[in-house]
C-alpha positions in Angstrom: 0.0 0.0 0.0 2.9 2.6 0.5 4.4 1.8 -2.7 1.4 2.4 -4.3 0.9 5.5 -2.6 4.5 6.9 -3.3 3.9 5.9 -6.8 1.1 7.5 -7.0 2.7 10.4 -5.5 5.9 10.3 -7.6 4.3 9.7 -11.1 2.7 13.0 -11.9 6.6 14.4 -11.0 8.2 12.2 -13.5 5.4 12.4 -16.3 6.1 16.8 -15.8 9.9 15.6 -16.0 9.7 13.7 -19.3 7.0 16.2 -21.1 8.6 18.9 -21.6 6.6 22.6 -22.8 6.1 23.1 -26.0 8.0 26.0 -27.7 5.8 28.3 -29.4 6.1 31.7 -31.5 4.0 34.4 -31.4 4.1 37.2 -34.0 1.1 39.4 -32.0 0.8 42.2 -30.0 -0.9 42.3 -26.4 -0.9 39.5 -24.0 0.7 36.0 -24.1 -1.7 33.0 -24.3 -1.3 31.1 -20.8 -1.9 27.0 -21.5 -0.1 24.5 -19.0 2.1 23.0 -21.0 3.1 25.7 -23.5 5.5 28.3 -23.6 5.2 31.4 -25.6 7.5 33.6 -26.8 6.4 36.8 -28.5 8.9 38.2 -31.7 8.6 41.3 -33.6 7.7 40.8 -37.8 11.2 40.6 -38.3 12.9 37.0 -38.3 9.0 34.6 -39.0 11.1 33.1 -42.1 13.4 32.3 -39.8 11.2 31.0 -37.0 9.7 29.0 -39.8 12.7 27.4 -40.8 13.5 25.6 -37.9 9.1 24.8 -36.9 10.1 21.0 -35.7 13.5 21.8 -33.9 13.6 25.1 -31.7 9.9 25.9 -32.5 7.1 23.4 -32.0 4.5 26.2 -33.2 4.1 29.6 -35.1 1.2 31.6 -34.2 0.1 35.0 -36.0 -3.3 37.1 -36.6 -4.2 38.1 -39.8 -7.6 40.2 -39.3 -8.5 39.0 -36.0 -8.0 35.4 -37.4 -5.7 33.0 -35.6 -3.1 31.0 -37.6 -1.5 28.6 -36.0 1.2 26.7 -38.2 3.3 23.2 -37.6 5.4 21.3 -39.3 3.1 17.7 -38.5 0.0 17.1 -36.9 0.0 15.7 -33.2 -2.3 14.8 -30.7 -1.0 18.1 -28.1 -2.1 20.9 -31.0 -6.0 20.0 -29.9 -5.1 21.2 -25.9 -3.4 24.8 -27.8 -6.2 25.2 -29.9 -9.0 25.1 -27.6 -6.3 27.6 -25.1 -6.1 29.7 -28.1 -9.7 29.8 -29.2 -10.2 31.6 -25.5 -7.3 33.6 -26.0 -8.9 35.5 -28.9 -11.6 35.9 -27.4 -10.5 37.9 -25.0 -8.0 40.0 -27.0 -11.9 41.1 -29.4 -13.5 42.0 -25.5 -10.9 44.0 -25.1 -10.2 45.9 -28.3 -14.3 45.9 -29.3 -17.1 48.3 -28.0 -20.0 46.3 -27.3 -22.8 46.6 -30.1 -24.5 43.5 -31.1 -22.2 42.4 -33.7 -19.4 42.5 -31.5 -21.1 40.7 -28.5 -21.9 37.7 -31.1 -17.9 38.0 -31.5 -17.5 37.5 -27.4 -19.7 34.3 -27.5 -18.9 32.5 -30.6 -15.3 31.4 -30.7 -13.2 32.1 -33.3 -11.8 29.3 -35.6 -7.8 28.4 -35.4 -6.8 27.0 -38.9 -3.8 24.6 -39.0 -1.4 24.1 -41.8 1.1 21.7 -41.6 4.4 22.0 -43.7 4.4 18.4 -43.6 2.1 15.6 -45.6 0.9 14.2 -42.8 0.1 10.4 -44.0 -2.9 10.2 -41.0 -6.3 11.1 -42.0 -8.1 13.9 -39.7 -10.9 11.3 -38.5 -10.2 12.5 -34.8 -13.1 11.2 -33.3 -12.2 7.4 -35.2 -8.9 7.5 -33.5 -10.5 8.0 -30.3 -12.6 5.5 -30.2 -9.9 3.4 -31.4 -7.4 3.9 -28.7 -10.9 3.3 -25.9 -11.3 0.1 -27.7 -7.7 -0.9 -27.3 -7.7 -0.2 -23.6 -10.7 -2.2 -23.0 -9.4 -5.2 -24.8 -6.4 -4.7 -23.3 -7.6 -4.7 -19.8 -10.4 -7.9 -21.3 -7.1 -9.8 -22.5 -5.0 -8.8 -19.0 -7.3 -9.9 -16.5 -8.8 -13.2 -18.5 -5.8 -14.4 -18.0 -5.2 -13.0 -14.6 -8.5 -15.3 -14.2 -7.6 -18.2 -15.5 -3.9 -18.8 -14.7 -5.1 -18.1 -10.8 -7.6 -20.1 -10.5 -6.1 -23.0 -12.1 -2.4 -22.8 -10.8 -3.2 -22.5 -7.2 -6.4 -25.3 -7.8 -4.0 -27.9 -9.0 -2.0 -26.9 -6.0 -4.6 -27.3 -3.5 -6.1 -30.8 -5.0 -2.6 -32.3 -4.5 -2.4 -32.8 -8.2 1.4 -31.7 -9.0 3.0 -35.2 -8.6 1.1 -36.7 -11.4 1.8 -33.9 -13.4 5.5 -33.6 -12.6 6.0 -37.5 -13.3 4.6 -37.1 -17.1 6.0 -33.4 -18.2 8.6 -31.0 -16.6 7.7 -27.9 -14.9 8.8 -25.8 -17.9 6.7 -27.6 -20.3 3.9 -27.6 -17.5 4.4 -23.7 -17.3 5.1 -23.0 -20.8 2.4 -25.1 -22.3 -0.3 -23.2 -20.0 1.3 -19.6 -20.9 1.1 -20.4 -24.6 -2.7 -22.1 -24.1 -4.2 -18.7 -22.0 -2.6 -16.5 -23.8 -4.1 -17.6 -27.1 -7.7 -17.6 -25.6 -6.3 -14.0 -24.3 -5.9 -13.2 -28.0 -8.9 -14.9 -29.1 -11.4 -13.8 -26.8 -9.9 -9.8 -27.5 -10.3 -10.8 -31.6 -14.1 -11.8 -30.7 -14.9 -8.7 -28.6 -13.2 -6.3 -31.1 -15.5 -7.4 -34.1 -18.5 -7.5 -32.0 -17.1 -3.7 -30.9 -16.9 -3.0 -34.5 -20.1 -4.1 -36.0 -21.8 -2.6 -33.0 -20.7 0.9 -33.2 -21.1 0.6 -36.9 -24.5 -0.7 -36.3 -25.6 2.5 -34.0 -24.0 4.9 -36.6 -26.1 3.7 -39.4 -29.2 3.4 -37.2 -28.7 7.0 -36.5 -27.8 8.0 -39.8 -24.6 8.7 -39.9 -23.3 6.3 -42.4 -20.8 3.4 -41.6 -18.4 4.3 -39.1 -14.8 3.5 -40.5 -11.5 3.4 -38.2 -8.7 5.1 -38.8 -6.0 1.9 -39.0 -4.1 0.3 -41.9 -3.7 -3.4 -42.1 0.0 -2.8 -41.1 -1.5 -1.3 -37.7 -3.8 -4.1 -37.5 -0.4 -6.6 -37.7 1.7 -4.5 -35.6 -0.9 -4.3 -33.3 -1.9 -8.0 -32.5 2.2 -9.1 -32.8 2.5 -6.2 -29.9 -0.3 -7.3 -28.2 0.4 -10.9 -28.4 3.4 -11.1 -27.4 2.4 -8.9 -24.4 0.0 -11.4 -23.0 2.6 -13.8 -23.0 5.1 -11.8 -21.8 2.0 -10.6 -18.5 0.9 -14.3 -18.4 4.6 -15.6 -17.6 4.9 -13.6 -14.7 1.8 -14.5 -13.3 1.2 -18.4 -13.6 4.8 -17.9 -11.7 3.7 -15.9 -9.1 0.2 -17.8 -8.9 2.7 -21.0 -8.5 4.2 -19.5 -5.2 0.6 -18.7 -3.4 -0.3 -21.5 -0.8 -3.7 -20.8 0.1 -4.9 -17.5 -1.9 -7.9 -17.1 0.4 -5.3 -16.4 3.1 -2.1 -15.3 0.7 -1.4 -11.7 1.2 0.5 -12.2 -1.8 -2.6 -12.6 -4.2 -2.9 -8.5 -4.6 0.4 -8.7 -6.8 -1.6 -10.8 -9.2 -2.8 -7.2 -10.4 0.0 -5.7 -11.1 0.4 -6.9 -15.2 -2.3 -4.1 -15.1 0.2 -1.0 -14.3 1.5 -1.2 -17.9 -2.0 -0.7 -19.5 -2.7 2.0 -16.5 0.3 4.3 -18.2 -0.2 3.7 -21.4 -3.7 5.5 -21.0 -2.3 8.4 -18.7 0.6 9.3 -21.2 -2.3 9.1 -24.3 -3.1 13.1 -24.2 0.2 13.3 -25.6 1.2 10.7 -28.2 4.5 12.7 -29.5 5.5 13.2 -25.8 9.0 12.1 -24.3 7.0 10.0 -21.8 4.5 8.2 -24.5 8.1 7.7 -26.5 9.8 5.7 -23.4 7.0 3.8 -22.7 6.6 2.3 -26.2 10.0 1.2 -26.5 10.4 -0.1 -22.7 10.1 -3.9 -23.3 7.2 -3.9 -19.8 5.5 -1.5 -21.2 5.4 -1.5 -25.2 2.9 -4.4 -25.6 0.5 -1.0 -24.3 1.7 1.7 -25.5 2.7 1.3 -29.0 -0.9 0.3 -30.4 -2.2 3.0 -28.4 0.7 5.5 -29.7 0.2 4.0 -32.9 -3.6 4.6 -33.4 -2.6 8.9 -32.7 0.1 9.3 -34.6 3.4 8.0 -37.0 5.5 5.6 -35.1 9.4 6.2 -36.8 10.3 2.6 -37.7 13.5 2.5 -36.3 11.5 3.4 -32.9 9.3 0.4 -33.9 11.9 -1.9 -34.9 13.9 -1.3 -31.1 11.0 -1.8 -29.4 9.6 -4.9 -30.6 13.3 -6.5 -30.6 13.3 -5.2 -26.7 10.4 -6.9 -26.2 11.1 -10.0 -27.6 14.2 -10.2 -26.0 12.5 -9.7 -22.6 10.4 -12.2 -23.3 12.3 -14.6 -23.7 14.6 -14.5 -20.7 11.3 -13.3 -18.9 10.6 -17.4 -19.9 13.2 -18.7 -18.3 13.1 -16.6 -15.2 9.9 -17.2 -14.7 10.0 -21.1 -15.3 12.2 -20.9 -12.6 10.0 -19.3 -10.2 7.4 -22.0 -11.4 9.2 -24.7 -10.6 10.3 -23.3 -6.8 6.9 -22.7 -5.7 4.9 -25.5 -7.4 6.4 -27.9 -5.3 6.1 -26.6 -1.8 3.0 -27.3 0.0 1.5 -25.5 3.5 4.3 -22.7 2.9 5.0 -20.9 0.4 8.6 -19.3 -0.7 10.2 -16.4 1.0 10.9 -13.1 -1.2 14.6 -13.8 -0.8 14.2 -17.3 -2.6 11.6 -15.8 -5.2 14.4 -13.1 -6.4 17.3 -15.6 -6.5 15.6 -17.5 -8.8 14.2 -15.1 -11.0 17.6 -13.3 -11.6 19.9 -16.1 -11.1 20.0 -19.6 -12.8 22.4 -21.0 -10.9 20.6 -20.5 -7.4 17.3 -21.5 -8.7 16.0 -25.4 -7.3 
């Protein structure tokens, strides 16, 4: 319970760390726009060519008024330029209260907000179906979390039933504990996959269904069939890579109506949990380090990748970091496995449950 407090605690500290502001231009009198998250700099008209030239490096954004119109220029769309638009929106607004007398025309000015156009300097190969790519990314979480915690479910259960029922010799004198373990990651993982597969189509021609019903026409996502591929090798090899650590946990739990020990079981979850915290801000540092660390990639890189362009040299790292973790995550947790499956009435002390997840050589 501490730990999880002092996480909780420490996390929104790091995530400030790792997202940095966002450097932004302004070619406008008056006062500087005040958005968490952003920092404005206001420049006289001389040196916007040059401003413009390095949009992507120094600058993240240009912004300049041409007839009380905002323009707000990027080099590439991203997920954080929604936040500055709706910040700049109110900014103009209040610049036309305070430069306008109110007649009538000028009081529909005060509560109508004024449109922000964006151009990019750069084809960006998304489309602009926003609201596709939202629901997109909230039907990844929740067949993330689906996939997670069917497996949480069955592994448990079984693991610590087979346990209790006394059932481990006969296993052990047929098959060996890593073909016991490995057999029952690979089995529950694929029902993982399969069950997420089933649910997402049934998502799909559901929301499609209530779209046409309301007469909005078919509601199409905004994914490739490379996303779609990227997506399930991510995801797939996530729910073995969650599913190993927990049949060898659910191995080392005596009794888990009296195991203090069983509220660990939940913590294959944490990965999903900040993937979706970092998801306001695809492009971020934070959204970056989380899609290449091998824990947390099978999460965050189909959710990163439903927002925004994934350099594949990022993508390439990170699924070779995750393979690699998974497979000494195999063996270490095969280890693990094989200590605690064979004790009965006690179960293994934190000090023996370390040595033989790091080190071979210690391991029974």
């Amino acid at each position: 319970m501490l730990l999880g407090f002092g996480f909780s605690v420490a996390w929104p500290m790091v995530k400030g760390f790792l997202d940095k502001d966002y450097q932004v231009a302004v070619f406008a009198e008056g006062v500087m726009p005040k958005i968490e998250g952003f920092q404005f700099s206001q420049l006289g008209n001389q040196g916007q060519e040059e401003v413009l030239k390095n949009l992507g490096g120094a600058w993240h954004a240009v912004i300049t008024i041409d007839k009380d119109q905002v323009q707000l220029t990027v080099k590439e769309k991203a997920s954080w330029q929604g936040k500055l638009k709706t910040g700049l929106k109110n900014w103009q607004q209040q610049r036309l209260i305070a430069a306008l007398p109110l007649d009538a025309q000028q009081r529909k000015s005060i509560t109508d907000l004024p449109e922000v156009n964006v151009r990019t300097l750069k084809k960006e190969n998304k489309d602009d179906n926003e609201r596709g790519r939202d629901i997109l990314s909230g039907a990844l979480l929740f067949l993330l979390v689906m996939g997670v915690f069917s497996g949480f479910g069955y592994l448990f259960t079984g693991i610590t039933s087979e346990k209790q029922n006394r059932v481990t010799e006969q296993l052990l004198t047929l098959i060996t504990p890593a073909q016991w373990i490995q057999g029952k990651i690979l089995g529950i993982s694929l029902f993982c996959l399969k069950t997420m597969l089933s649910y997402g189509i049934i998502f799909f021609v559901f929301i499609n269904g209530v779209a046409a019903f309301s007469g909005k026409g078919d509601l199409s996502l905004p994914i490739s069939v490379w996303e779609v591929i990227s997506d399930l090798v991510f995801i797939g090899l996530g729910l073995l890579l969650v599913n190993s650590f927990m049949a060898a946990f659910a191995a080392t739990i005596d009794d888990p109506n009296h195991s203090s020990r069983s509220i660990m079981m939940f913590l294959p979850a944490v990965p999903v949990a900040l993937a979706y915290s970092g998801i306001d801000n695809a492009e971020g540092m934070m959204m970056q380090v989380l899609s290449i660390f091998p824990l947390t990639s099978f999460a965050a890189m189909p959710l990163r990748m439903a927002h925004t362009e994934v350099p594949l040299w990022q993508w390439a790292i990170s699924l070779s970091l995750l393979v690699a973790c998974l497979w000494w995550f195999k063996s270490a947790a095969t280890r693990v496995f094989t200590l605690g499956i064979r004790m009965y009435g006690k179960e293994p002390s934190w000090k023996q449950m370390f040595e033989a997840f790091l080190f071979p050589i210690k391991s029974i």
